[in-house]
C-alpha positions as CSV (number, residue, x, y, z in Angstrom):
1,X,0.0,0.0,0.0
2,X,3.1,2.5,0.2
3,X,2.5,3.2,-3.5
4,X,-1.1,3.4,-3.5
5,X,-2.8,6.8,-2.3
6,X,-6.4,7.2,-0.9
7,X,-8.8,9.5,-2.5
8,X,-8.4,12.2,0.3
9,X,-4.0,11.9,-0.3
10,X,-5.0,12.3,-4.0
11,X,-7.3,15.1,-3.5
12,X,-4.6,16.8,-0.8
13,X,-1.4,16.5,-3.5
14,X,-3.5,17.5,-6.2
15,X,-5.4,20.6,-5.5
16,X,-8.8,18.9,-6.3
17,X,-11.6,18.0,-4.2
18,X,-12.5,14.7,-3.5
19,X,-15.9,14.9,-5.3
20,X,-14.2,16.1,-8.5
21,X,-11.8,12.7,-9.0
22,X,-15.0,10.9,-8.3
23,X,-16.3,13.0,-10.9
24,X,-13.3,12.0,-13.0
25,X,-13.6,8.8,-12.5
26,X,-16.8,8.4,-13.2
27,X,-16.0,9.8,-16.9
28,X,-13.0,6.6,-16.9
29,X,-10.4,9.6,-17.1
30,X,-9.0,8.1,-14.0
31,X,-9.1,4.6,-12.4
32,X,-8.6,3.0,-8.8
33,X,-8.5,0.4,-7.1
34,X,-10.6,-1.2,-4.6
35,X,-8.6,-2.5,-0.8
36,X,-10.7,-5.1,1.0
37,X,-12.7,-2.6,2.6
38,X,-14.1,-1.6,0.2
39,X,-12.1,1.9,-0.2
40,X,-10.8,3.5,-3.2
41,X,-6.7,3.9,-3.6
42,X,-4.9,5.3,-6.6
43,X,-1.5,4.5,-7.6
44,X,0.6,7.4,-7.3
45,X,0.9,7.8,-10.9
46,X,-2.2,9.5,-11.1
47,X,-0.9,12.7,-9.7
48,X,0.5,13.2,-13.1
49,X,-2.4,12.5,-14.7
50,X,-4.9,14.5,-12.7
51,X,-2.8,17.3,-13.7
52,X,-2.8,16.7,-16.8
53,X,-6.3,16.8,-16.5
54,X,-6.3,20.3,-15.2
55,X,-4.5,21.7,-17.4
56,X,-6.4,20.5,-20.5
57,X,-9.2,22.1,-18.7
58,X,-7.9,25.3,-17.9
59,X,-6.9,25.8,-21.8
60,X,-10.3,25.1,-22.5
61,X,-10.6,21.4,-24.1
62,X,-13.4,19.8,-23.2
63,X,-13.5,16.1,-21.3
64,X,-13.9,14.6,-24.4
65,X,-11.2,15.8,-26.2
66,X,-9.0,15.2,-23.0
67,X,-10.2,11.7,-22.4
68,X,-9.2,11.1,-26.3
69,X,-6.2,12.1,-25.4
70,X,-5.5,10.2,-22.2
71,X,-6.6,7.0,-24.0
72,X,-3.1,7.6,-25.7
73,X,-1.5,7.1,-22.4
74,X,-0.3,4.5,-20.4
75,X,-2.8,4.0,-17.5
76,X,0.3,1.5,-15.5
77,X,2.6,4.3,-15.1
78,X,3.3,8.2,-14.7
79,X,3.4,10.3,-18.0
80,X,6.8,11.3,-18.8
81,X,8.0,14.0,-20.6
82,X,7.6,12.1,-24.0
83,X,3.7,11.3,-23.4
84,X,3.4,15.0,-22.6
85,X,5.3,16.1,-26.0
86,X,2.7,14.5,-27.9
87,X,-0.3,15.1,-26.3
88,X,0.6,19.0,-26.1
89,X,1.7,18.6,-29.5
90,X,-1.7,17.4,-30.5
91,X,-3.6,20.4,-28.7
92,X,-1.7,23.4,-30.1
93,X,-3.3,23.5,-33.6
94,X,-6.4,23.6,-31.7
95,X,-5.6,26.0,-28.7
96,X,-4.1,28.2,-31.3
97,X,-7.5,28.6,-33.7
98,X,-9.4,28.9,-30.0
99,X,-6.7,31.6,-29.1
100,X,-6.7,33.5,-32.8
101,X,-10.7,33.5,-31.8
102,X,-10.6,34.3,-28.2
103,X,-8.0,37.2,-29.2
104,X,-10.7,38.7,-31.8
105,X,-13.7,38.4,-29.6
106,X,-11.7,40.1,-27.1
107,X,-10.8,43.1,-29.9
108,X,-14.3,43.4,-31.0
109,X,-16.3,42.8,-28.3
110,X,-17.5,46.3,-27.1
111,X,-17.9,47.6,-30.8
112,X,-20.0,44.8,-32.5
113,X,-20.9,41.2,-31.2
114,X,-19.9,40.6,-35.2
115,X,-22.9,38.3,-36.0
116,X,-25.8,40.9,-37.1
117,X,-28.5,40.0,-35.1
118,X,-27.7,42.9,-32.8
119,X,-25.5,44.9,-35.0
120,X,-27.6,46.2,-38.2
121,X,-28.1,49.7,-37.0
122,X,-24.4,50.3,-35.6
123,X,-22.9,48.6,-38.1
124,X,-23.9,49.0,-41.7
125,X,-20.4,49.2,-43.1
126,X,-19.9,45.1,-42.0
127,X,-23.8,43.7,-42.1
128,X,-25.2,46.4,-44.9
129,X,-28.6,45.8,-45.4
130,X,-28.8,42.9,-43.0
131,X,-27.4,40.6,-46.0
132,X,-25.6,38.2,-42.8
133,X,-29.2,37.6,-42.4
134,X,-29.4,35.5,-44.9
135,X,-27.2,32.9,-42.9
136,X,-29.6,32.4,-40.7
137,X,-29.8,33.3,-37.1
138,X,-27.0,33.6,-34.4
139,X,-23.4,34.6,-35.0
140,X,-21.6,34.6,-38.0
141,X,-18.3,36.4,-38.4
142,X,-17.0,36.4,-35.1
143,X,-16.5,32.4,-35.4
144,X,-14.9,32.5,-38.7
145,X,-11.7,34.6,-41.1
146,X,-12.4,37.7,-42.3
């Protein structure tokens, strides 16, 4: 058992609450172990990989994209700096077109919400005569190039 942590150790080294790895576990992005009383224990691997966890979600990628990923590691041992190259490798095409987006909405934000719905009297210079209409309702050009 001196390489097996409880839930609570797990929780305490990681930053997370208890509920959240049940939570996570729950979604198979992590997996314990059982003792004989019935208690769950984690091998101490899974510190690595709960923080990889975080940090997928604090960049934004959703559970599904981050369990994808994880399926690419090995669930027997900690994730070493190779495993990391290529995950992080596989998530920066996409953090950068959420970044190059997140950037623009930030720019734009106050002056037009960029989709027409809202903008046809401010802004008749980017939606003249309410043509982004005719792709139908919601947002349009904040989502896409110019």
């Amino acid at each position: 058992m001196a390489n097996e942590l409880t839930v609570g150790e797990v929780a305490k080294r990681t930053g997370v609450r208890v509920s959240t790895l049940h939570f996570y576990e729950r979604k198979d992005l992590i997996q314990s172990e059982r003792t004989a009383g019935n208690h769950r224990v984690y091998p101490r691997s899974i510190i690595r990989r709960v923080s990889v966890i975080q940090i997928a979600q604090r960049a934004g990628l959703s559970l599904t994209e981050i369990a994808q990923a994880l399926e690419s590691l090995p669930p027997d041992r900690a994730i070493s700096s190779r495993d990391w190259d290529r995950v992080s490798t596989a998530w920066r095409d996409e953090l950068t077109v959420r970044i190059a987006l997140l950037t623009r909405l930030r720019d734009e934000l106050t002056g037009c919400i960029g989709c027409g719905c809202l903008s046809v009297d401010q802004c008749p210079l980017v939606n003249a005569d309410d043509r982004l209409s005719t792709l139908g309702s919601g947002p349009h050009l904040l989502g896409t190039a110019r």
